[in-house]
N, C-alpha and C positions, 0 to 999 in steps of 0.2 A: 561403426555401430549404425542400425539401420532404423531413422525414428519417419518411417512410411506412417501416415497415419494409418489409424485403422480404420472400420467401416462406419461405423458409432461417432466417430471422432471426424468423421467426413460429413456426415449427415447434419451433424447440431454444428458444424462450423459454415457449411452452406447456410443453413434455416437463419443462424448469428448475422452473416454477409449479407443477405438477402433485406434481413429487419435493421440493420444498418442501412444500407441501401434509400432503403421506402422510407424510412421513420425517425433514424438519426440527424442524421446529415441535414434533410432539409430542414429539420426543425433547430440546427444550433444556433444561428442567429438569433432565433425568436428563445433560447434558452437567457442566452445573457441577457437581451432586451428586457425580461422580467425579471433577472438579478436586479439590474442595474433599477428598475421598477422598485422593486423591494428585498433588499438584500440580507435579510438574514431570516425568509422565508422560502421554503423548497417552493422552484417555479412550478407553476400550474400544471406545465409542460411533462415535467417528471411524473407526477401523478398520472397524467394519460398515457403515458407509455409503459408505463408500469403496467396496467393493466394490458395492455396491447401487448407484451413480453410475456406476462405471465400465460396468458391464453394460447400464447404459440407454444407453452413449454420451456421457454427460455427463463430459467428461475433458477434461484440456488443450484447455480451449475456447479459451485466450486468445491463442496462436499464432499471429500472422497468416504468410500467404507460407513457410508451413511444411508436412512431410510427416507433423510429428507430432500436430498439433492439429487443428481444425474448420475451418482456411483462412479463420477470418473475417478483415475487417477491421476498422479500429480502430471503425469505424463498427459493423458489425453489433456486432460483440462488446459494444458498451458497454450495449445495454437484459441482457442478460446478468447485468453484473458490476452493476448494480443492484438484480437481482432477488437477490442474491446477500446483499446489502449491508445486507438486512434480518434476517440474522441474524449477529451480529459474526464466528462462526466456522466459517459457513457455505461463505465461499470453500475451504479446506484440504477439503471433504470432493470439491469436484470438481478438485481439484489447481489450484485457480487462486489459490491464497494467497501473497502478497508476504511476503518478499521473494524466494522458490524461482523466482517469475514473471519476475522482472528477470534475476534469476541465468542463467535457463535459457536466455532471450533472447540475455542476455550473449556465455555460449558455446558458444550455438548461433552466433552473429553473427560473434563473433571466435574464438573458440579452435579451436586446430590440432586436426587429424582424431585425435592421440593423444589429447588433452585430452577432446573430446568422446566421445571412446570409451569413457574412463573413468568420465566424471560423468554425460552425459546420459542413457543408456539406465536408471539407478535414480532419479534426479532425474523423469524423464517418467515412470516406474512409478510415483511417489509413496511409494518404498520407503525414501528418505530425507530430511533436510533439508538448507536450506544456511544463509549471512547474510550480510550484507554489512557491514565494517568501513570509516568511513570519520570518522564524528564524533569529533573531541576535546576532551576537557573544559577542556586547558590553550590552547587558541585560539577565535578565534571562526568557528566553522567554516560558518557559513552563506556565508564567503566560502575556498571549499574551494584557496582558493592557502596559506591559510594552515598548511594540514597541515605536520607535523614529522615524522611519524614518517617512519621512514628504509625500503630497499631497497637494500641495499650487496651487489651482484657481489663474489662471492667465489669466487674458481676457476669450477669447473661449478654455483657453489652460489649465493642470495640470501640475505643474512641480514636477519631486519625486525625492528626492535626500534622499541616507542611505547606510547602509550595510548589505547585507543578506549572509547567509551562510546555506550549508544545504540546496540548491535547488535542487533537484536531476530530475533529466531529458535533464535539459542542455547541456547535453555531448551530447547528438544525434545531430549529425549532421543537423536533419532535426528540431528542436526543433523552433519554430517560435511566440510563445506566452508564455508569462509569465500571469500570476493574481497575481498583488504584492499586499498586503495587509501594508497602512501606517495609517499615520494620519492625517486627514484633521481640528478636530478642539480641540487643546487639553484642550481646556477650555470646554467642553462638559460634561455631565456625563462619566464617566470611562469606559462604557458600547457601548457608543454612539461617540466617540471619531476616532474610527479606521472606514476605506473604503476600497473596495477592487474595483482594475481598470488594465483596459486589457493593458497592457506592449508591443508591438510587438516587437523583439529581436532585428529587425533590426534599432531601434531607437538611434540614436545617445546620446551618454553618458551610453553604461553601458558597463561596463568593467567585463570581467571573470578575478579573480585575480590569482584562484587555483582549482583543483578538492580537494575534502576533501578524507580521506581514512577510512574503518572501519575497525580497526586490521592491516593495511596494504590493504587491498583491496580498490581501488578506485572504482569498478562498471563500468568500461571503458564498453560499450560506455553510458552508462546510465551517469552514474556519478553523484556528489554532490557537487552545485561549489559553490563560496566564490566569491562575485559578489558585485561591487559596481556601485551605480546608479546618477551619477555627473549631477545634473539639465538635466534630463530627461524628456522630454516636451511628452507629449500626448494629443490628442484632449480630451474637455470634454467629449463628446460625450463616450468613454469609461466607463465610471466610471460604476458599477455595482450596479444595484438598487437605486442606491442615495447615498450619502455623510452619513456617519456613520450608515451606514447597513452591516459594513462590520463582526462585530459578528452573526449578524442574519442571513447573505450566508455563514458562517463556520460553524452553527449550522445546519444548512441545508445539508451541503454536508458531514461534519461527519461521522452519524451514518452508514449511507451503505457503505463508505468505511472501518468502523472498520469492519465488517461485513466479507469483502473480503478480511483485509489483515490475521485476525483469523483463516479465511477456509484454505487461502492458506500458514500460519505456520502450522495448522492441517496435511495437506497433507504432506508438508513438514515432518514436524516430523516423521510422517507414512514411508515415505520412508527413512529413519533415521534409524526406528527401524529395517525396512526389512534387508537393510542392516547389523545393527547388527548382526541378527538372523544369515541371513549367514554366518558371516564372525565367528561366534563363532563356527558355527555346523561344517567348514571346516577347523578348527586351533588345536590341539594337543600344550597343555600346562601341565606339569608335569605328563605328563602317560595317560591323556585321554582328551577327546574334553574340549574345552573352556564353552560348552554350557553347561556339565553336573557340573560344579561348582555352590554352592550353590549361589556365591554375582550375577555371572551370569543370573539366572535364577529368582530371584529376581526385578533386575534393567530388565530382559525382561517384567515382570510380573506389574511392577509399571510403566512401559512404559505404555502399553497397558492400566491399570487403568486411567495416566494421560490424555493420548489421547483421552481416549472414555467420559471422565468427561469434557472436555474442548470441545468436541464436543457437547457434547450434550448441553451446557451452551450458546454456540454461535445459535445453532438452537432456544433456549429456547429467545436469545435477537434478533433473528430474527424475527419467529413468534410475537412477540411484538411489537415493529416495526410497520408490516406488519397488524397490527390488533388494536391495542390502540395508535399505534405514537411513535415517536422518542422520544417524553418529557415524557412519561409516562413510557419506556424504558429504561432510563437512567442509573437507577443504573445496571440493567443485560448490558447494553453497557460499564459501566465504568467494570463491573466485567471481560467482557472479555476481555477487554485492559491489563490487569493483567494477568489474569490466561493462555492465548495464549502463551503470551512470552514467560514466566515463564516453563510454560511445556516443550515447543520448544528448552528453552535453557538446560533443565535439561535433556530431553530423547538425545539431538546431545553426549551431554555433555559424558552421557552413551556410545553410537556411537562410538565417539572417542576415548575411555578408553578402548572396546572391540577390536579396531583395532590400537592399541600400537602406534607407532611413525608413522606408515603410517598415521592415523587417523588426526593428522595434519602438513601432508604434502599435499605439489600440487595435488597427485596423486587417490584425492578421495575429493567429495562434502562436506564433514564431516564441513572443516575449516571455510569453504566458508559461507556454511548454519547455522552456529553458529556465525560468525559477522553479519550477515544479520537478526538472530532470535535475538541475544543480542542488536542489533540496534534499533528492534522497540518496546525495553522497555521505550525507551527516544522519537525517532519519533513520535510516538502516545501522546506522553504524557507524563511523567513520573509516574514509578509507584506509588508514593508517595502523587503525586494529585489527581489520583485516587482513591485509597484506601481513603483517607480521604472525598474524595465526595459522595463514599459508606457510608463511617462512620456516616456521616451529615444525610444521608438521612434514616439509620435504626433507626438512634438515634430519626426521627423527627416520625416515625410511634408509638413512646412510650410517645412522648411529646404530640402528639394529642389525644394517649388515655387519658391521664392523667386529 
């Protein structure tokens, strides 16, 4: 299969390289430097580049089948969210940072013309945040029948009360909408059971209890907070799509996010192994460079094979996508849930190993981008759901010959 980009798809990935180039890169030191200043406020930094992205054009790229983004699809967009992907915080300055991406999809996709009235036009200006509530700590929620927390109709009102954890976006300061996902009828099919409805922060009864950490990293000012929700009253009026449609808008907004968090472990990774490369070809280890050892040159060498296999795998579940559908997609979408992480965490892993005790210290991305790459083995999914939903479905293309 032939995924040349196209002309379109050449131009915004230049323009993308070029404002990386000029505007990322030299400003990431001075990004953390005002985390580390003030951490659970968006640095200064981000707000100037935002504007400096927005004036190129570089905005809500990740839109597809939309009036307010670039009209790519899954397909162009994903060399995109790669080139993106080499700087952890890179996506949020062209407004294409999850989970605001899923959100915005959401309800552009499902929510009524008042709903969109009121969320999307600041949401697409990048003027504020949102997150999405759906993990709990007292279930196993990679199997999302298992939620508890509740959605109980009450007059014109919903009241939600539960505990989420694992909400990441909440840290921003400007953060102003949640999409909590509960359950409105548990006597329903298992399927039919769960709703998803618009939370606004400012709603009396929710409590931030803690930000969570991965490895020690909390993601200040992003963050990932441990949130409980004490009779939480919202107008009906919220609810999304209807009362127990709340699997069928998770199904919906899914697939294109796997899409973009893939490219942007890709990129990731990539800049991982750069790193390597340098750091081995500039080190003197037992009488001569670090690079000309044989395990070196190997683990360079299996980088490169993992990277270019996992790319091409994600273009191969985009193009599908993009052409037969999300449902007919599925197994190539569960395979790169898998195979992204997986590489991401093995080439940092390499990363680190080449650059000795610096490798995981403060003073290099290395640590950082391996809790972040080791995180959305479980974020996404776990690997283990995946792989078995692969299993089911090669097993079922031999049962239907049979």
């Amino acid at each position: 299969m032939d995924f040349e980009y196209n002309d379109k798809t050449k131009r915004l990935l230049a323009s993308l390289n070029a404002f990386m180039d000029a505007h990322v890169y030299p400003n990431e030191k001075l990004y953390y430097e005002q985390v580390a200043a003030d951490r659970w406020t968006s640095p200064p930094i981000i707000g100037d580049l935002k504007k400096k992205a927005r004036a190129e054009g570089l905005w809500n790229l990740f839109l597809p089948d939309s009036t307010h983004g670039a009209g790519l699809t899954n397909t162009e967009y994903a060399p995109l969210c790669e080139a993106m992907g080499r700087v952890h915080f890179s996506p949020q300055i062209f407004n294409c940072a999850a989970p605001d991406t899923g959100n915005i999809e959401t309800i552009e996709r499902y929510g009524t013309p008042e709903q969109k009235a009121r969320w999307l036009p600041r949401m697409l200006d990048g003027d504020m945040h949102s997150a999405f509530a759906m993990t709990e700590p007292d279930v196993a929620s990679s199997d999302a029948t298992n939620i508890q927390s509740s959605i109980v109709r009450d007059g014109e009102d919903y009241v939600i009360n539960g505990r989420k954890w694992w909400t990441s976006g909440v840290g921003e300061h400007d953060c102003e909408l949640l999409i909590f996902m509960g359950k409105t009828d548990p006597s329903a099919p298992k399927h039919k059971q769960q709703s998803m409805i618009l939370v606004p922060m400012d709603t009396p009864g929710i409590k931030v209890l803690r930000a969570m950490s991965v490895f020690g990293y909390d993601d200040a000012p992003h963050g990932h907070m441990d949130m409980v929700f004490d009779n939480v009253r919202v107008p009906a009026s919220n609810m999304l799509l209807g009362e127990g449609r709340g699997f069928e808008i998770a199904q919906g907004r899914l697939g294109p996010g796997r899409i973009h968090h893939c490219m942007r472990l890709i990129g990731l990774a990539e800049r991982c192994l750069e790193l390597m490369c340098r750091r081995v070809s500039s080190r003197v280890a037992f009488g001569r460079p670090i690079a000309e050892h044989g395990v070196t040159l190997e683990r360079i060498a299996e980088s490169r094979i993992l990277i270019d296999q996992a790319r091409l795998l994600t273009l191969k579940a985009a193009h599908m996508m993009d052409t037969v559908g999300n449902k007919h997609a599925r197994a190539e979408i569960g395979m790169i849930k898998v195979a992204a992480p997986n590489m991401a965490c093995r080439v940092i892993d390499w990363a680190i190993q080449a650059h000795g005790a610096a490798g995981i210290s403060q003073d290099f991305v290395l640590a950082n981008y391996y809790a972040h790459a080791r995180k959305l083995r479980l974020a996404d999914g776990p690997d283990e759901v995946h792989r078995n939903q692969i299993g089911r479905l090669e097993l079922r293309k031999y049962a239907e010959a049979v």
